[in-house]
C-alpha positions as CSV (number, residue, x, y, z in Angstrom):
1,X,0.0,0.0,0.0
2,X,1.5,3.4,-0.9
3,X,1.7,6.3,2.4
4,X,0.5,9.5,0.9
5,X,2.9,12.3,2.0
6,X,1.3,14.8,4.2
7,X,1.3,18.4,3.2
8,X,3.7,21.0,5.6
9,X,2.1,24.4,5.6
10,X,5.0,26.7,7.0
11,X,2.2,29.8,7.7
12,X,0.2,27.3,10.9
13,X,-1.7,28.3,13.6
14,X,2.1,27.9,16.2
15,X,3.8,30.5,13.7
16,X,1.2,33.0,14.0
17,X,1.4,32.6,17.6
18,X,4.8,33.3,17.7
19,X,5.0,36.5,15.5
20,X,1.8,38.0,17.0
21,X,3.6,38.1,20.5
22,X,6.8,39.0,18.7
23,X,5.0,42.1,17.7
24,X,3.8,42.8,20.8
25,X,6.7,43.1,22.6
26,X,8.0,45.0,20.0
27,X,5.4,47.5,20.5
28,X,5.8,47.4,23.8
29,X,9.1,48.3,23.8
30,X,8.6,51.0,21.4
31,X,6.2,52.9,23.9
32,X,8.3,52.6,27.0
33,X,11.2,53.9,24.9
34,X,9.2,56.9,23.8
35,X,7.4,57.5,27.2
36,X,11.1,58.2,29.2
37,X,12.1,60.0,26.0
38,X,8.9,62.2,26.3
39,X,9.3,62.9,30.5
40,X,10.2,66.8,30.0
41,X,12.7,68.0,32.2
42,X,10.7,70.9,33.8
43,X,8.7,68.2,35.7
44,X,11.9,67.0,37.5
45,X,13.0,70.2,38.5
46,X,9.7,70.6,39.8
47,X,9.7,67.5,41.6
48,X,12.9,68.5,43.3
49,X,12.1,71.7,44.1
50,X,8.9,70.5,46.1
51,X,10.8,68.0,48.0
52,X,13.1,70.5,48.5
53,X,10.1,72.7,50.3
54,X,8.7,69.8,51.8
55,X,12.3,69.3,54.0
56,X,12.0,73.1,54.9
57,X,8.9,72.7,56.3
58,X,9.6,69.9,58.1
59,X,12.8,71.1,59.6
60,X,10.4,74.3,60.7
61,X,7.8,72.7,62.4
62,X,10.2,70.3,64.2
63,X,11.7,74.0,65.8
64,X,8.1,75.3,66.1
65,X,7.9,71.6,68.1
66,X,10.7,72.0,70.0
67,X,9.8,75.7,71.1
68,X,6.4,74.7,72.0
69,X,7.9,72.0,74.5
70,X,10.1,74.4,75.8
71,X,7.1,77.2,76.8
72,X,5.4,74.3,78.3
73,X,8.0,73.6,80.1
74,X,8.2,77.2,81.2
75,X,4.7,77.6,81.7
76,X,5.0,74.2,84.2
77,X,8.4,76.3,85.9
78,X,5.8,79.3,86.2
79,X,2.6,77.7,87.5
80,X,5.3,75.4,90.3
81,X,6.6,78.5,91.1
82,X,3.4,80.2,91.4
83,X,1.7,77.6,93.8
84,X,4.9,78.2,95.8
85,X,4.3,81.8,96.4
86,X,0.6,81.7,97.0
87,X,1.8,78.9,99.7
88,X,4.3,81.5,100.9
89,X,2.0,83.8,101.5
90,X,-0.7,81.8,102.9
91,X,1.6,81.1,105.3
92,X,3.3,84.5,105.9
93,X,-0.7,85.7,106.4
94,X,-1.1,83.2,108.8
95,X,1.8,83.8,110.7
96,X,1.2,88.3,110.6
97,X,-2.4,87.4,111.8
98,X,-0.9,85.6,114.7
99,X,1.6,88.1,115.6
100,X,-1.3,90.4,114.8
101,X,-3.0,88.2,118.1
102,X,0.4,87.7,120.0
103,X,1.0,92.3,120.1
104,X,-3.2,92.8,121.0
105,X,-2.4,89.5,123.9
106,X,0.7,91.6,124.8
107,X,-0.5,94.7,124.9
108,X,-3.9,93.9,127.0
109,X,-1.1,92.4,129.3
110,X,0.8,95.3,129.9
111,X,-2.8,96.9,130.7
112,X,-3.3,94.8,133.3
113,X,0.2,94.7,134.8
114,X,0.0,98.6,135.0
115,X,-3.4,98.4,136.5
116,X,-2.2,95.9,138.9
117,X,1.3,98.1,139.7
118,X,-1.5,101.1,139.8
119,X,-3.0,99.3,142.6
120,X,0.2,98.0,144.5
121,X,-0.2,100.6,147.3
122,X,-3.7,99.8,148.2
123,X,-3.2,98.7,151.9
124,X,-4.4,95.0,153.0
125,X,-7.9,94.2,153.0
126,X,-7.3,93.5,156.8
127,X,-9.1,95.1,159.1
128,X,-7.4,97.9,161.5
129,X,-7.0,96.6,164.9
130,X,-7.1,100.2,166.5
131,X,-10.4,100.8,165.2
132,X,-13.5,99.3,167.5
133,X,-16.1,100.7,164.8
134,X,-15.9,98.8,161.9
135,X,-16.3,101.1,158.5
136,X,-18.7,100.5,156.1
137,X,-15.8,100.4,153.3
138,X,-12.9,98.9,154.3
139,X,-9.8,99.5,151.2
140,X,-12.5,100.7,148.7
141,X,-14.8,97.3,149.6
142,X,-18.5,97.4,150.7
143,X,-18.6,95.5,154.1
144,X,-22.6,95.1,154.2
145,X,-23.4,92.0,153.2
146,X,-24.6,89.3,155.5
147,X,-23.6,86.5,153.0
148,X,-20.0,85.7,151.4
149,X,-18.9,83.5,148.7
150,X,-15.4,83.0,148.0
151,X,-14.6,81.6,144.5
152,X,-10.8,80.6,144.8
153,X,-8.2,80.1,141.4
154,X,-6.8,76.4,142.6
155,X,-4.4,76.0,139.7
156,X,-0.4,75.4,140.1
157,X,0.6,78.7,140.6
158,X,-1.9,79.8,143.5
159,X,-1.0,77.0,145.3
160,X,2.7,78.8,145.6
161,X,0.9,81.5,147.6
162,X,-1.4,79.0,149.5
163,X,-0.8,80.1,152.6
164,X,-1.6,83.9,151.2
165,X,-5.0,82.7,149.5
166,X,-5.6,81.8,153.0
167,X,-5.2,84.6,155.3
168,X,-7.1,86.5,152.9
169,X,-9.8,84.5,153.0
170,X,-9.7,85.0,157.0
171,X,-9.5,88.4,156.5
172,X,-12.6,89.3,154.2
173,X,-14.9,87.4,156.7
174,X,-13.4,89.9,159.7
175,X,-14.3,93.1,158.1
176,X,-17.7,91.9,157.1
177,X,-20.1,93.0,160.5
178,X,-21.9,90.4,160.4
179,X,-21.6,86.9,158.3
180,X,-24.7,85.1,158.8
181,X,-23.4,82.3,156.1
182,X,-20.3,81.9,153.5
183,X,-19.0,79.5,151.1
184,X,-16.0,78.7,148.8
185,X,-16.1,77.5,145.5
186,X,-13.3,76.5,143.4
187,X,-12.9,78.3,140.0
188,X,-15.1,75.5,138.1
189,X,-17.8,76.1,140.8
190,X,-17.1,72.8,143.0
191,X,-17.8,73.2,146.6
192,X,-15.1,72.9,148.9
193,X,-17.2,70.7,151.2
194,X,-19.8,68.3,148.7
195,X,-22.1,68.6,151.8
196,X,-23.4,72.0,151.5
197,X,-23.3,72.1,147.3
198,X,-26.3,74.8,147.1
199,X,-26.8,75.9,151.0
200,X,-24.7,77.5,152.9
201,X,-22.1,77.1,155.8
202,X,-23.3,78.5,159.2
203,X,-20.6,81.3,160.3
204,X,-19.1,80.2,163.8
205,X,-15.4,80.8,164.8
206,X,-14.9,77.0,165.5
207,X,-16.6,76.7,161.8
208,X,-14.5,78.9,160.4
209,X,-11.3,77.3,161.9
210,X,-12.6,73.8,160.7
211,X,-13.3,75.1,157.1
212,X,-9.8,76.4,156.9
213,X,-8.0,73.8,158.0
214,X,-9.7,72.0,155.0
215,X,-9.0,74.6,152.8
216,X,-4.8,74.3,153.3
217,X,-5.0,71.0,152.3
218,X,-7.7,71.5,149.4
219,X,-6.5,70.7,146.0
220,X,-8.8,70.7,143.0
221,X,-9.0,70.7,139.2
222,X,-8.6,74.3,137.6
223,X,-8.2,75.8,134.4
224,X,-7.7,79.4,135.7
225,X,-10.6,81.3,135.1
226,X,-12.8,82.1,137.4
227,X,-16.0,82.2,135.0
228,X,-17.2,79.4,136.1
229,X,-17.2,79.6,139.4
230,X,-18.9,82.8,139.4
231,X,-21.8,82.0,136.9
232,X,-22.0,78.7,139.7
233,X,-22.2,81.1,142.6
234,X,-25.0,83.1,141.0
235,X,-27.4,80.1,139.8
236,X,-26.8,77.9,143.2
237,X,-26.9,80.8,146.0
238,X,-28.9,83.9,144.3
239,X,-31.7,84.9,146.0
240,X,-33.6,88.0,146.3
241,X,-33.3,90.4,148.9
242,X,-30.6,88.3,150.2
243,X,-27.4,90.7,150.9
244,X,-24.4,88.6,148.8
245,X,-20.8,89.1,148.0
246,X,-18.9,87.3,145.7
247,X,-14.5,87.8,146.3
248,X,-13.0,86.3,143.5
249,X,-9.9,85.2,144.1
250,X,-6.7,84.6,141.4
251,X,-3.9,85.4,139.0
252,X,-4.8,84.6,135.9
253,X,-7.8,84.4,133.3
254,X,-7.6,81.8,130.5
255,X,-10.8,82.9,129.0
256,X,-11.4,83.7,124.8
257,X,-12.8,86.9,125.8
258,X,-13.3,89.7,127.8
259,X,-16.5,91.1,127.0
260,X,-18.6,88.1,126.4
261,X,-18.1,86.9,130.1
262,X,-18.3,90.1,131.4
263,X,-22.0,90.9,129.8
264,X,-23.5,87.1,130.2
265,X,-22.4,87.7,134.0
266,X,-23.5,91.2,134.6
267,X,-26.7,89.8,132.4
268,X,-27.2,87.1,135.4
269,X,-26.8,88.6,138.1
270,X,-30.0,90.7,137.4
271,X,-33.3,90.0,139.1
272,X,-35.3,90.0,135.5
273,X,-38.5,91.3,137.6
274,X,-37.2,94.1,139.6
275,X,-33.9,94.7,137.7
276,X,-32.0,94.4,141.2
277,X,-28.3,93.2,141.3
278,X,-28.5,90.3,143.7
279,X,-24.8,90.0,144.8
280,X,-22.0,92.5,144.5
281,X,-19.0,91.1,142.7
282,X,-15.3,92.0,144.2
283,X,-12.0,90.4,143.0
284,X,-8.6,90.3,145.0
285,X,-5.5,89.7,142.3
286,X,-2.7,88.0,143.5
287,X,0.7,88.5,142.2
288,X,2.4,84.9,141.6
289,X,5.0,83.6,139.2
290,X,2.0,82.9,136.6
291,X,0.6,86.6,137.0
292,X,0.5,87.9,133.2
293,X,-2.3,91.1,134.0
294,X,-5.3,89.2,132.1
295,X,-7.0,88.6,135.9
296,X,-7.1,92.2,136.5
297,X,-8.4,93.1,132.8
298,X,-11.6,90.9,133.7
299,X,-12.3,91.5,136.8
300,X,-11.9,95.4,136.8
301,X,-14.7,96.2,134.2
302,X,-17.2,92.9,135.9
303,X,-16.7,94.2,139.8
304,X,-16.9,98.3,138.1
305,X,-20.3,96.4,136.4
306,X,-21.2,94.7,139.4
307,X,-20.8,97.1,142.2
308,X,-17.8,95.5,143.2
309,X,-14.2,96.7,144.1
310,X,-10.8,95.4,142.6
311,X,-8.2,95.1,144.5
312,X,-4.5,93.8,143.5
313,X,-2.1,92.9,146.5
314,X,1.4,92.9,146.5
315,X,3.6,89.3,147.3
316,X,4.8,89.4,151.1
C-alpha cells in the first residue's frame, strides 16, 4: 500500500502565535522607549524643588515643636513656682495674723500689769485693829453683806501663795459685820465641802477654823478662770433680797474673751422682775510667778459692772 505524503504548511496556527507576541513586545518596547524619552525635564526640577520645600517645612515645624515643648515647660516652671508663692503667702498671712494676736495679747497684758502696779499701794484688806467701829468700806470694799462666797483660782501657781490665799480668805470674813453664812467654790464652781453644794455654811469661829484647815490641804481641778465659778455662785446661791458678795480670788484668766463673760455675767446677776443686782462682785489679784495682767483686765470692768471693788495685793 503506498503512504500518501502529508502536506507541511509553514504559515500554521504555532507560527502565527509566535510572531503576534513578537510584535507585541515589539510594541511594547517602542512605547516605554518613547514614554522616558517624552518625560520633559521641567517636571523633575519641579519634583525637586517640592521636595526641597517639603524638608523646609519639616525642619520648621520640628523647631516650632521643640519651642512649643520648651514654653510648656516654662509655663509648668511658672505655675510650680506660682503655687509656691501663693503657699508663701498663705503662710506669711497666717503667721502676721498671729503676731497680729500675739502684740493685742501683749499689749492687753501690759494693761493689766500697769493696773495691777497702779494698785500695788492699796493697803491689805485687813481690818485695823485700833479701830473698834468697823467702817462700812474697808480698802475701797462694801462690808454690808450678810452673805459671802469666795470663788478661789486652785491652779499650780496659787498654790505657791497658798498660805496667802488663805489669810485672805480669814481676812474678808473679819471686816464683814456680820456673816450670817459663806462658802468657797473653786474656779469650776465645786464646793469645797460636797455637803453643803447649794446651801450655805453657818458662820461660827470653831466653823470657820474647821473650814480652813480644810481649805490648806484643798486641791482641786482648775483651768484658771474664774467664770465658772462665778456663773455657779450666781445660779446655786442667788436669791432676792438676800445681801451677797462674791471675792473672786486669782492670778490669771484663761478665757477667749473679755466682753462676752463680762455681759453674760453682769446679764445674770440681774433680778429680770425688779432689775435688782442680787450680789455685788469683788475680786482680789494676786501677784504669783503665773501673774500675766489678764485677771485684772476681767475683773476690773465685771466688779466696776457689778458694784464691786478690785483690788490687786502685793507678794509678802
Amino acid at each position: 500500500m503506498k503512504i500518501k505524503k502529508k502536506d507541511f504548511n509553514i504559515f500554521n496556527i504555532s507560527f502565527l502565535d509566535v510572531i503576534s507576541c513578537s510584535f507585541g513586545a515589539v510594541v511594547l518596547l517602542v512605547l516605554i522607549s518613547n514614554t522616558d524619552r517624552d518625560t520633559p525635564h521641567s517636571s523633575a526640577d519641579k519634583v525637586g524643588s517640592l521636595l526641597e520645600q517639603a524638608m523646609t517645612l519639616k525642619s520648621q515645624v520640628d523647631n516650632l515643636a521643640e519651642k512649643i515643648d520648651q514654653q510648656k515647660r516654662k509655663n509648668d516652671n511658672q505655675l510650680v513656682e506660682s503655687g509656691n508663692l501663693g503657699r508663701a503667702a498663705q503662710i506669711f498671712s497666717q503667721d502676721l495674723s498671729i503676731k497680729e494676736r500675739e502684740e493685742k495679747e501683749l499689749a492687753g497684758d501690759l494693761d493689766g500689769l500697769s493696773l495691777v502696779q497702779s494698785t500695788l499701794e492699796t493697803v491689805s484688806i485687813a481690818p485695823s485693829t485700833s479701830n473698834t467701829v468697823r467702817d462700812e468700806e474697808v480698802g475701797g470694799i462694801p462690808v454690808d453683806s450678810e452673805y459671802v462666797i469666795f470663788v478661789i483660782d486652785t491652779s499650780g501657781s496659787m498654790q505657791l501663795i497658798w498660805n496667802r490665799v488663805s489669810q485672805e480668805i480669814i481676812n474678808v470674813l473679819k471686816i464683814h459685820p456680820q456673816v450670817k453664812g459663806f462658802q468657797i467654790l473653786d474656779d469650776q464652781g465645786k464646793t469645797i465641802i460636797s455637803g453643803y453644794r447649794g446651801r450655805w455654811i453657818p458662820d461660827a469661829p470653831f466653823r470657820r477654823k474647821s473650814v480652813m484647815k480644810l481649805f490648806n490641804q484643798w486641791q482641786s481641778a482648775s483651768n484658771s478662770s474664774p467664770v465658772e465659778g462665778i456663773i455657779a455662785a450666781i445660779n446655786q446661791y442667788k436669791k432676792p433680797g438676800q445681801s451677797i458678795a462674791i471675792y473672786v480670788f486669782g492670778d490669771d484668766y484663761t478665757g477667749a474673751s473679755y466682753d462676752n463673760d463680762v455681759t453674760n455675767i453682769t446679764k445674770m446677776n440681774m433680778n429680770p422682775k425688779s432689775g435688782q443686782r442680787l450680789a455685788k462682785i469683788h475680786a482680789i489679784g494676786f501677784l504669783s510667778p503665773a501673774t500675766t495682767g489678764r485677771f485684772a483686765i476681767l475683773m476690773r470692768e465685771l466688779t466696776k459692772q457689778n458694784g464691786g471693788t478690785f483690788l490687786a495685793l502685793p507678794l509678802k
